[in-house]
PDB file of N, CA, C and O in Angstrom, chain B, residues numbered from 101:
ATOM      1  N   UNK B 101      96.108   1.306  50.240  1.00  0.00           N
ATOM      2  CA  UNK B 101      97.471   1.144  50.718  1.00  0.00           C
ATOM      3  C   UNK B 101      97.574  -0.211  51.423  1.00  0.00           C
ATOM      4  O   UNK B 101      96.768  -0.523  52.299  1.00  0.00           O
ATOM      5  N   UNK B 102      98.524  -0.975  51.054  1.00  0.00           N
ATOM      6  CA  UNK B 102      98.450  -2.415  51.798  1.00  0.00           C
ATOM      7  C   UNK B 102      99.337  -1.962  53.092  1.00  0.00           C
ATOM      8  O   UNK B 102      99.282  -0.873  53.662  1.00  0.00           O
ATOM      9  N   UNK B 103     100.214  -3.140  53.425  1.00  0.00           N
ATOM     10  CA  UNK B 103     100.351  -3.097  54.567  1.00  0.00           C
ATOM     11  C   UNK B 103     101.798  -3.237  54.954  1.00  0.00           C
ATOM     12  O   UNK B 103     102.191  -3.234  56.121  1.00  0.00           O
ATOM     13  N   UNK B 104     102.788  -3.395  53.578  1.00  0.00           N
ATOM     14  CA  UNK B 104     104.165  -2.838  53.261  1.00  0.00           C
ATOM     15  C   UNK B 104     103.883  -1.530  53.263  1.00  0.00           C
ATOM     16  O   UNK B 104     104.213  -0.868  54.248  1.00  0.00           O
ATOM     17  N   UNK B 105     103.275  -0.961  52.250  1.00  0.00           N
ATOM     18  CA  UNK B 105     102.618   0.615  52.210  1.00  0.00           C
ATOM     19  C   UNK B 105     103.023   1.061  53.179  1.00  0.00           C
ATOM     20  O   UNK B 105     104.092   1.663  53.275  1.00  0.00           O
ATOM     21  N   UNK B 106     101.943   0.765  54.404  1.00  0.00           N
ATOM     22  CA  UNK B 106     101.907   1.281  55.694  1.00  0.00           C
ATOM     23  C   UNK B 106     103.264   1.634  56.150  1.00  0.00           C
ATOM     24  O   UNK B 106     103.750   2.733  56.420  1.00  0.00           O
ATOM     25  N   UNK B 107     103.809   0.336  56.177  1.00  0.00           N
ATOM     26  CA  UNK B 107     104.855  -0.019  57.608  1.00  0.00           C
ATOM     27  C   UNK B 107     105.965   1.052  56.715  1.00  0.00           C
ATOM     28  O   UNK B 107     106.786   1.742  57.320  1.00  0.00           O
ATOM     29  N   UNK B 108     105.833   1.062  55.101  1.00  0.00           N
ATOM     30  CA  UNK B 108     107.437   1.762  54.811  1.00  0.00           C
ATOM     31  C   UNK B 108     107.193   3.297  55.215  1.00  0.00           C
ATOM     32  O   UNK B 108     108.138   3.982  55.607  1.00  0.00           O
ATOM     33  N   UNK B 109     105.783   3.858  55.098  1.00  0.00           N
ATOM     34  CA  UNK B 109     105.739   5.113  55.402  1.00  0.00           C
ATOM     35  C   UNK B 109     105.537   5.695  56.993  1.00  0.00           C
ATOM     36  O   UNK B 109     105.451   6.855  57.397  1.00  0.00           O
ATOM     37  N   UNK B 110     105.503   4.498  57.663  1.00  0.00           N
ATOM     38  CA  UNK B 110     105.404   5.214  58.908  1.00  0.00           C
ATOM     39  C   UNK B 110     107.024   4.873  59.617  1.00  0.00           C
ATOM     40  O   UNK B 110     107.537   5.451  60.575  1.00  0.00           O
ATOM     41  N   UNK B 111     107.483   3.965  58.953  1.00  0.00           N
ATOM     42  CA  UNK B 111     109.235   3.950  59.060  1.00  0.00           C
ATOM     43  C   UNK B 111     110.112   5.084  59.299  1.00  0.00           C
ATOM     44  O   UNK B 111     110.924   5.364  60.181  1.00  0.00           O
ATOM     45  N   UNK B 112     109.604   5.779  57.997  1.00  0.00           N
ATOM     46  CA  UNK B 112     109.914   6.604  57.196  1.00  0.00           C
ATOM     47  C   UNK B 112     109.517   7.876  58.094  1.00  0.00           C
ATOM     48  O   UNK B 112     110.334   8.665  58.568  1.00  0.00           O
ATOM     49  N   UNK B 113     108.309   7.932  58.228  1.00  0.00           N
ATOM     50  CA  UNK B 113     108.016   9.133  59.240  1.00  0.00           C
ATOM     51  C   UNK B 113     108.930   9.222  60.609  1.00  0.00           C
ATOM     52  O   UNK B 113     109.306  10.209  61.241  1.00  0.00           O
ATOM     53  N   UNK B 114     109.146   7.790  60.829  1.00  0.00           N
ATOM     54  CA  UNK B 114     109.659   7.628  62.801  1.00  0.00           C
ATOM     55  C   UNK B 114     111.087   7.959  62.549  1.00  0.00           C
ATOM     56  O   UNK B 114     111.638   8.696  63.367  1.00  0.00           O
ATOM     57  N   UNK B 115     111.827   7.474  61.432  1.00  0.00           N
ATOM     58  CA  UNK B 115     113.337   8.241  61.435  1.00  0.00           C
ATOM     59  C   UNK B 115     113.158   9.233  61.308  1.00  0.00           C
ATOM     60  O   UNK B 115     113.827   9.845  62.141  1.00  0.00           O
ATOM     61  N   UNK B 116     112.266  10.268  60.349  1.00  0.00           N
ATOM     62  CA  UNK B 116     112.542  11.398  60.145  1.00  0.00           C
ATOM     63  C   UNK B 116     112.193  12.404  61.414  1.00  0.00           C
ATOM     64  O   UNK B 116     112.689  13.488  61.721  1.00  0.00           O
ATOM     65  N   UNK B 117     111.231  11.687  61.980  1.00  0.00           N
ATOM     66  CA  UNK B 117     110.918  12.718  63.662  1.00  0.00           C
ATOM     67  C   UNK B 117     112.053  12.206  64.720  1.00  0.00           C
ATOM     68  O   UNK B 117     112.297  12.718  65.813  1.00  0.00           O
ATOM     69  N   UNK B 118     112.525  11.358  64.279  1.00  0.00           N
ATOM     70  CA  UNK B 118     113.690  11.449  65.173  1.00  0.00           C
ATOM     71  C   UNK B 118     115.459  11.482  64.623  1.00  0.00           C
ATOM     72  O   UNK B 118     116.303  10.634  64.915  1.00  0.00           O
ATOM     73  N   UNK B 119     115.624  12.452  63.953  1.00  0.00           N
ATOM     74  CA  UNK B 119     116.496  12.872  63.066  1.00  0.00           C
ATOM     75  C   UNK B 119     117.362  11.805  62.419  1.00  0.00           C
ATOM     76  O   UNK B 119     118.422  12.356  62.121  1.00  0.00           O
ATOM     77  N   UNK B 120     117.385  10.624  62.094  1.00  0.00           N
ATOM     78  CA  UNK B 120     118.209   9.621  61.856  1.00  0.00           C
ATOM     79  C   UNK B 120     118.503  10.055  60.228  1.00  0.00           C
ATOM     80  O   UNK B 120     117.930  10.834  59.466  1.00  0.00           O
ATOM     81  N   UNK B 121     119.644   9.188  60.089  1.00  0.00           N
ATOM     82  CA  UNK B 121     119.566   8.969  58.530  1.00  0.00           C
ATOM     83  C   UNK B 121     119.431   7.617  58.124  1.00  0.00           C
ATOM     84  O   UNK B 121     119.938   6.881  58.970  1.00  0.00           O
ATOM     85  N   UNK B 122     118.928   6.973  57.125  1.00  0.00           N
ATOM     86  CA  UNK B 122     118.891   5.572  57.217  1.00  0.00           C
ATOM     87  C   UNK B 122     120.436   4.760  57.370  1.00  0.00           C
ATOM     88  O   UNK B 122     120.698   3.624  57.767  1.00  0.00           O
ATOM     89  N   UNK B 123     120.918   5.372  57.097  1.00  0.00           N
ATOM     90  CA  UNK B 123     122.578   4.596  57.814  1.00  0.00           C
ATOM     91  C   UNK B 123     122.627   4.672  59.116  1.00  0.00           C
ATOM     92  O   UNK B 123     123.226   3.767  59.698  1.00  0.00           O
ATOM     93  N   UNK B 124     122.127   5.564  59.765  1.00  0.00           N
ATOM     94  CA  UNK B 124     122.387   5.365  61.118  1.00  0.00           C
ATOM     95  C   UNK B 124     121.285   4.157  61.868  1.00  0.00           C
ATOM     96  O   UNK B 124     121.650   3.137  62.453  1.00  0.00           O
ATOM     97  N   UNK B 125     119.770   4.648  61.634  1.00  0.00           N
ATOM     98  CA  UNK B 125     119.078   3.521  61.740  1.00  0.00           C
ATOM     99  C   UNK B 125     119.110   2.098  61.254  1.00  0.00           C
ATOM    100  O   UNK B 125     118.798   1.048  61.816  1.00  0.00           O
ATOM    101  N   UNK B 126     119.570   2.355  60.059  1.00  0.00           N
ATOM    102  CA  UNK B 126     120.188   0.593  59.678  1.00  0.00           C
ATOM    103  C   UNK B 126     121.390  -0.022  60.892  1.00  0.00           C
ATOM    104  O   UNK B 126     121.256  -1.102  61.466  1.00  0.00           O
ATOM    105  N   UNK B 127     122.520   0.907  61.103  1.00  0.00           N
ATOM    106  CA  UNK B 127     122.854   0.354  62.099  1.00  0.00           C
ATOM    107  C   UNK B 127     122.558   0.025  63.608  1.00  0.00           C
ATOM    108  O   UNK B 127     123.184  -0.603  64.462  1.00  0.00           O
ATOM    109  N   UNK B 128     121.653   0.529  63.604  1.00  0.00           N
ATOM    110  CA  UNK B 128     120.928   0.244  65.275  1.00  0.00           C
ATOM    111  C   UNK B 128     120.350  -0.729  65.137  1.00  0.00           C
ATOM    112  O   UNK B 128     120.524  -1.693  65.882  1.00  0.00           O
ATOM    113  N   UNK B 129     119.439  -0.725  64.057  1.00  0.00           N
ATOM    114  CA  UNK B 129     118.652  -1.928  63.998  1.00  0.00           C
ATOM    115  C   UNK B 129     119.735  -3.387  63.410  1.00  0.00           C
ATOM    116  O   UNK B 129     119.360  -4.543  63.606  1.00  0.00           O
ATOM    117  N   UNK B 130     120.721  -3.149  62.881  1.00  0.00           N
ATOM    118  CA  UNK B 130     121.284  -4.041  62.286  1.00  0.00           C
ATOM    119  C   UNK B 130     120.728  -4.797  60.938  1.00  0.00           C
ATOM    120  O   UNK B 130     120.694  -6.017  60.775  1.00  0.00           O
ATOM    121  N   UNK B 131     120.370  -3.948  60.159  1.00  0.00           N
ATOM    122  CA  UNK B 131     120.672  -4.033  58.887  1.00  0.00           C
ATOM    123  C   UNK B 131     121.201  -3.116  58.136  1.00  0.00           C
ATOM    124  O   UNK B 131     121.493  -1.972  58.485  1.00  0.00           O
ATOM    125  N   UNK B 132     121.363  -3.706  56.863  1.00  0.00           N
ATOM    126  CA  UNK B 132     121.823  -2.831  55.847  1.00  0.00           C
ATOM    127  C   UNK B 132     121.458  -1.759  55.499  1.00  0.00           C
ATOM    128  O   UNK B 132     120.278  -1.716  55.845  1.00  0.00           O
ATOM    129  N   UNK B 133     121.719  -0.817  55.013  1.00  0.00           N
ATOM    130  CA  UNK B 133     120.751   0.631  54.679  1.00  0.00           C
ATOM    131  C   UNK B 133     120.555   0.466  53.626  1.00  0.00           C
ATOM    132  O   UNK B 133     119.846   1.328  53.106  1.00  0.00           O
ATOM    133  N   UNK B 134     120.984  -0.547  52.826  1.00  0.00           N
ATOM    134  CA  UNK B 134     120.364  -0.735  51.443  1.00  0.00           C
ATOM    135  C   UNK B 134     118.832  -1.257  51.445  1.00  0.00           C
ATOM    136  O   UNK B 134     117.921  -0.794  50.757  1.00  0.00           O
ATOM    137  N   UNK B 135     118.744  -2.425  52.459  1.00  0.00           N
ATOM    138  CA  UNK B 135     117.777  -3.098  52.221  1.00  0.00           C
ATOM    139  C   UNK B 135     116.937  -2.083  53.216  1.00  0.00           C
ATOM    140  O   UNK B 135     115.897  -1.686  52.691  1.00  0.00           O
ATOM    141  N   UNK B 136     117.184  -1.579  54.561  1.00  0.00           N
ATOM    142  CA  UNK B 136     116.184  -0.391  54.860  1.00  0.00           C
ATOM    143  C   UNK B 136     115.647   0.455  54.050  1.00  0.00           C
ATOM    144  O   UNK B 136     114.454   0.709  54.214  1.00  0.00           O
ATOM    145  N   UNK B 137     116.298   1.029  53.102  1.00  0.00           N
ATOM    146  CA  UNK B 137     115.772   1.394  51.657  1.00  0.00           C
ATOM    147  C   UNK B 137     115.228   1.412  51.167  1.00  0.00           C
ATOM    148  O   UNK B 137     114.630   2.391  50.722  1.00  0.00           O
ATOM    149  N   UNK B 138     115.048  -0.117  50.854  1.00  0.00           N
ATOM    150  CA  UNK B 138     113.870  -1.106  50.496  1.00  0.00           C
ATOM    151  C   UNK B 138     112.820  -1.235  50.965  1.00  0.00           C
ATOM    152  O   UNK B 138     111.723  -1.351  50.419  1.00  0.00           O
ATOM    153  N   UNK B 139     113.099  -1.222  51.992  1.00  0.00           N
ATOM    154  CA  UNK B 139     111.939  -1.896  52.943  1.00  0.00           C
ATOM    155  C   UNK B 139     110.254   0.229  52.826  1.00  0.00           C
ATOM    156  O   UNK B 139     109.047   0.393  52.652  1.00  0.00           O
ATOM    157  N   UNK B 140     111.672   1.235  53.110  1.00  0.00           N
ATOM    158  CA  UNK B 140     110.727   2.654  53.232  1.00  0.00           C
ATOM    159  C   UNK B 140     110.722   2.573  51.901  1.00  0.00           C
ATOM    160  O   UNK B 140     109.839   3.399  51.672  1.00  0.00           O
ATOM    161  N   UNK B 141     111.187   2.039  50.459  1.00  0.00           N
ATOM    162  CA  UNK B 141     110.316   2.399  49.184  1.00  0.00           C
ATOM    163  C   UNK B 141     109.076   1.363  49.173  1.00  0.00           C
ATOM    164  O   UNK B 141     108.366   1.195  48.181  1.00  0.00           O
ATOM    165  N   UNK B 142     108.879   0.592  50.583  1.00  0.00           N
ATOM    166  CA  UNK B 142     107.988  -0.881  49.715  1.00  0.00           C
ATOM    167  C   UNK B 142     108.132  -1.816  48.777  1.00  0.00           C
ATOM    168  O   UNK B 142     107.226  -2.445  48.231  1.00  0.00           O
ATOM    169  N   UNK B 143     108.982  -1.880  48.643  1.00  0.00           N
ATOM    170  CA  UNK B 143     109.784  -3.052  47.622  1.00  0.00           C
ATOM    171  C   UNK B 143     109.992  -4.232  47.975  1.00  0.00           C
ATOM    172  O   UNK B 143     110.352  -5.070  47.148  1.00  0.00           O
ATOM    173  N   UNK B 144     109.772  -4.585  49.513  1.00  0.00           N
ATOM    174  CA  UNK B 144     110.190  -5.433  50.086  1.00  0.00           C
ATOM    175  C   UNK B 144     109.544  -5.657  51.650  1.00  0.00           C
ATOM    176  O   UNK B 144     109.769  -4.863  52.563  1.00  0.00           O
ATOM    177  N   UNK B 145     108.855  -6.653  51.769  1.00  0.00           N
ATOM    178  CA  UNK B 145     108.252  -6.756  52.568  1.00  0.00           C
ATOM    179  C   UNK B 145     109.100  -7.347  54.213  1.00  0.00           C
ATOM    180  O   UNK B 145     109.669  -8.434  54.316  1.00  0.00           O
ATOM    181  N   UNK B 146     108.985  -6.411  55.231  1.00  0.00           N
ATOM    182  CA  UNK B 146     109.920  -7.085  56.155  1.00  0.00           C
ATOM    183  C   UNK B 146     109.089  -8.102  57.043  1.00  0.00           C
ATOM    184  O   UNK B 146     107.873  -8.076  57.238  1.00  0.00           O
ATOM    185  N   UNK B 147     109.997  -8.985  57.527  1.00  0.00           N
ATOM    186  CA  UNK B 147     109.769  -9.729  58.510  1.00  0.00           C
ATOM    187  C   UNK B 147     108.827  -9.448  59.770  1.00  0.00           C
ATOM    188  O   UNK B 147     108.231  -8.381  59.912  1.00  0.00           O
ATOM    189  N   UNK B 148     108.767 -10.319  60.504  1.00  0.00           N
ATOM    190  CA  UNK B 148     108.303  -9.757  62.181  1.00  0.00           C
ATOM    191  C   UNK B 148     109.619  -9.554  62.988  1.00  0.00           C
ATOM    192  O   UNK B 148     109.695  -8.491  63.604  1.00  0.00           O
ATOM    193  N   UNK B 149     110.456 -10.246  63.057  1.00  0.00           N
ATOM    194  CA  UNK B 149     111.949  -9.965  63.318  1.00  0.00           C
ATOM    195  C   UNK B 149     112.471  -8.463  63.045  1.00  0.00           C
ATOM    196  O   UNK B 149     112.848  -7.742  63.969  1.00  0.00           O
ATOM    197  N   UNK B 150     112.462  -8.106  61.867  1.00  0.00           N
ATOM    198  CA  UNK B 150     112.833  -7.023  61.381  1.00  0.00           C
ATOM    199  C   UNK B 150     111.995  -5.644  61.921  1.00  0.00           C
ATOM    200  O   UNK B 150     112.478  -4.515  62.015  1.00  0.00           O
ATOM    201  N   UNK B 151     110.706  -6.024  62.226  1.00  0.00           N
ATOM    202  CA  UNK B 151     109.809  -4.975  62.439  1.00  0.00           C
ATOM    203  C   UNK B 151     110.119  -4.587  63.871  1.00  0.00           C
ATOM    204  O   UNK B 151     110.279  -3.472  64.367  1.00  0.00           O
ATOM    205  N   UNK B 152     110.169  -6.035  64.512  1.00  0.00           N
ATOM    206  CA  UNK B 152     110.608  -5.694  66.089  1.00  0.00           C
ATOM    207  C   UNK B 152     112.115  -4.843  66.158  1.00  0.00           C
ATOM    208  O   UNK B 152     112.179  -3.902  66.948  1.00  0.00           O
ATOM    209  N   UNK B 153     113.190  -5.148  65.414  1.00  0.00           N
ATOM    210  CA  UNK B 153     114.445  -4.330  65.257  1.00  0.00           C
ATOM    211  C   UNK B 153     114.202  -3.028  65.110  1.00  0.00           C
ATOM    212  O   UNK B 153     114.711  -2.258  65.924  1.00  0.00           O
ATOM    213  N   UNK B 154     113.685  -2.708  64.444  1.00  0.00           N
ATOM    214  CA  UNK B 154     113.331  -1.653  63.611  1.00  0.00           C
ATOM    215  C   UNK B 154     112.218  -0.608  64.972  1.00  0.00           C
ATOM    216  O   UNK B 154     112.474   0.551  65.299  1.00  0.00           O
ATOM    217  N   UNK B 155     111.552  -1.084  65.282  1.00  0.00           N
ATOM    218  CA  UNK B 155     110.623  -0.563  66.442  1.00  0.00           C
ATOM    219  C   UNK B 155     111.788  -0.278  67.888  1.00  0.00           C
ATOM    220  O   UNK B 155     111.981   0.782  68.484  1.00  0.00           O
ATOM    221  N   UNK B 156     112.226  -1.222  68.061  1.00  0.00           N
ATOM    222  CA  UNK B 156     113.249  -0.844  69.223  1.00  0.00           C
ATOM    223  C   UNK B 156     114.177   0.215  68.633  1.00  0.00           C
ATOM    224  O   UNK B 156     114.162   1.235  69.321  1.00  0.00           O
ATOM    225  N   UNK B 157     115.022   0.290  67.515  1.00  0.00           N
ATOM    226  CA  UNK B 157     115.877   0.931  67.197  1.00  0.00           C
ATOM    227  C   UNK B 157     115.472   2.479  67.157  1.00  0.00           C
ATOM    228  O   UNK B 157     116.125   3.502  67.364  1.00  0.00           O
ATOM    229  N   UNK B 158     114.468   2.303  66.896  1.00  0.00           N
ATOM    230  CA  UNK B 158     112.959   4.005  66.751  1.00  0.00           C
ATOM    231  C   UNK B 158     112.732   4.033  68.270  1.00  0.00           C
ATOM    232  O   UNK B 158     112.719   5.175  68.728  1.00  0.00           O
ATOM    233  N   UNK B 159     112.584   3.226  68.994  1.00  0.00           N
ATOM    234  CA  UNK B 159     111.933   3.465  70.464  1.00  0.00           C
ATOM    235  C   UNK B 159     110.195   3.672  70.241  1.00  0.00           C
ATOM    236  O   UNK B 159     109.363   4.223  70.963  1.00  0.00           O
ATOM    237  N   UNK B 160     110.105   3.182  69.312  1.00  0.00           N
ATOM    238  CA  UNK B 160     108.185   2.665  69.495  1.00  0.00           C
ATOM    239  C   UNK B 160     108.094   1.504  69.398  1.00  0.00           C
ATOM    240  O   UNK B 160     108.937   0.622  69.227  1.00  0.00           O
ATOM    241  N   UNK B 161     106.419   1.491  69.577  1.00  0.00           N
ATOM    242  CA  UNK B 161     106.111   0.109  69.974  1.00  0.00           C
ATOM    243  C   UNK B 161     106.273  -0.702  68.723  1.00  0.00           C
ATOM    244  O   UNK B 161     106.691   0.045  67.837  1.00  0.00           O
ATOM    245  N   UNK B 162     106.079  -2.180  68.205  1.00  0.00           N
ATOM    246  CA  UNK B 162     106.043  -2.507  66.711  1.00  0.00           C
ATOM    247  C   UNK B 162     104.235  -2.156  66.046  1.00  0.00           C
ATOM    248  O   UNK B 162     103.953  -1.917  64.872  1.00  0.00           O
ATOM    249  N   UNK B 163     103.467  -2.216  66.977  1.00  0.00           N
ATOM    250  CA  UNK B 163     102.038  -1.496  66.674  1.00  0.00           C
ATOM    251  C   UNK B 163     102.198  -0.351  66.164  1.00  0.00           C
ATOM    252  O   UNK B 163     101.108  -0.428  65.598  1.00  0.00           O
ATOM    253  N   UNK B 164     102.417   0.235  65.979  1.00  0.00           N
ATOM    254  CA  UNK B 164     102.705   1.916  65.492  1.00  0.00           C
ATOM    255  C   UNK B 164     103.194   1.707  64.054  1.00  0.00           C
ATOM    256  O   UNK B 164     102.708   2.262  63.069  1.00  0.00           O
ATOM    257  N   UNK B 165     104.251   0.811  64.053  1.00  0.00           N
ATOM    258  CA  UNK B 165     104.824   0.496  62.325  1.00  0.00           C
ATOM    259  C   UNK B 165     103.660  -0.278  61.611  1.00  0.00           C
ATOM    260  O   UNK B 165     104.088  -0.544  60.487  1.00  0.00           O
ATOM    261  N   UNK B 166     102.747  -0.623  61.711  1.00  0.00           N
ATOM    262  CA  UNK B 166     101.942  -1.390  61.077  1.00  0.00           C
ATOM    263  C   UNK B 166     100.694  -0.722  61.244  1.00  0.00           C
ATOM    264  O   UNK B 166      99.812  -1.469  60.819  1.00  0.00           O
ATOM    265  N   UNK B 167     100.175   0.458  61.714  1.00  0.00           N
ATOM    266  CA  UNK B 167      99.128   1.013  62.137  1.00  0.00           C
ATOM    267  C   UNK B 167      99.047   1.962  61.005  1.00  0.00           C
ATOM    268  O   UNK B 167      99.984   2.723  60.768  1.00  0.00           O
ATOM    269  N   UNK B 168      97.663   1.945  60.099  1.00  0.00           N
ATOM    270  CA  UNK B 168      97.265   3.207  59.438  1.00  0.00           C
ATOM    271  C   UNK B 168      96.764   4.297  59.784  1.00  0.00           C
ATOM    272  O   UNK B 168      95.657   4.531  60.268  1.00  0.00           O
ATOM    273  N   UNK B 169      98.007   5.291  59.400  1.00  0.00           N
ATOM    274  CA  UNK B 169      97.369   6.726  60.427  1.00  0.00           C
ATOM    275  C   UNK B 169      96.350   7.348  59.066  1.00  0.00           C
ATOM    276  O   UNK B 169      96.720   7.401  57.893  1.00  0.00           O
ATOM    277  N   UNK B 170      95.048   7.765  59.581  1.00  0.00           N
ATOM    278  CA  UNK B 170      94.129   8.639  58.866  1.00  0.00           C
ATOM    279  C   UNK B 170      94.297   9.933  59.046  1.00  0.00           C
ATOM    280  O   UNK B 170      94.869  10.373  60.043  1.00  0.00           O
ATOM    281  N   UNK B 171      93.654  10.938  57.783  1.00  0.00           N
ATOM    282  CA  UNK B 171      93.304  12.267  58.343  1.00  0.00           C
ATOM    283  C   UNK B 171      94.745  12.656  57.899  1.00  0.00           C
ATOM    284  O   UNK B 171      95.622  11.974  57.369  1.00  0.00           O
ATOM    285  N   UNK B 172      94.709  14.464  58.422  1.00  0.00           N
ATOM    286  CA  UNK B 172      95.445  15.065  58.347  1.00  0.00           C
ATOM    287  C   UNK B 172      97.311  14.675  58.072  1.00  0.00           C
ATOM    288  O   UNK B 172      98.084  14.932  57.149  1.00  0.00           O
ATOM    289  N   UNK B 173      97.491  13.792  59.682  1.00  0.00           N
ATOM    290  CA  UNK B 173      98.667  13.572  59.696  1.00  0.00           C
ATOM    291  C   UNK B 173      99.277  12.569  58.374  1.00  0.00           C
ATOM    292  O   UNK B 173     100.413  12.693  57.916  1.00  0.00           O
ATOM    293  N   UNK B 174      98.582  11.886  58.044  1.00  0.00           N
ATOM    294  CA  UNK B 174      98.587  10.520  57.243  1.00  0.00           C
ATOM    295  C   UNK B 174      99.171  10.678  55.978  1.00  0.00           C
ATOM    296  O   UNK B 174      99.715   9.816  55.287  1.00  0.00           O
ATOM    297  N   UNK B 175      98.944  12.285  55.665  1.00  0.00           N
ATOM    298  CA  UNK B 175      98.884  12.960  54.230  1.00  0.00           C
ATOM    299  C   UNK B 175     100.786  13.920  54.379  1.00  0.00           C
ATOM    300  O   UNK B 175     101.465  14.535  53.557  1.00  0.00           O
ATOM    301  N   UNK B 176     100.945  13.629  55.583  1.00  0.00           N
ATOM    302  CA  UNK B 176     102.343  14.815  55.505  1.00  0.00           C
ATOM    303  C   UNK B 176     103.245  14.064  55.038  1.00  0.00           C
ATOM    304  O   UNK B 176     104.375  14.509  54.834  1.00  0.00           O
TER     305      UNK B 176
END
């Protein structure tokens, strides 16, 4: 798994534990929900800009979006 991989699936995990829909998180963070889209299929590699948006808009750190979780959780 590279490291778009990573960041789209743990994106992906942090809206879904915190009930968002990607329209709503696109607007917090201020982008599009198209290209958020993008970004949780891996299609598109985001910025450091974007990652920091994206981390505040979730309320985690930007370490967490780029961190490979192993084991159990990694697989849900």
């Amino acid at each position: 798994m590279n490291l778009t991989e990573v960041m789209a699936t743990n994106v992906r995990r942090a809206r879904h534990a915190g009930n968002m829909t990607q329209e709503e998180l696109a607007d917090r963070a201020g982008l599009s929900a198209r290209y958020l889209g993008s970004i949780e299929r891996a299609e598109v590699s985001a910025t450091i800009t974007v990652l920091e948006r994206l981390a505040r808009a979730l309320g985690v750190d930007p370490c967490e979006l780029i961190q490979l979780k192993r084991g159990k959780q990694a697989r849900r």
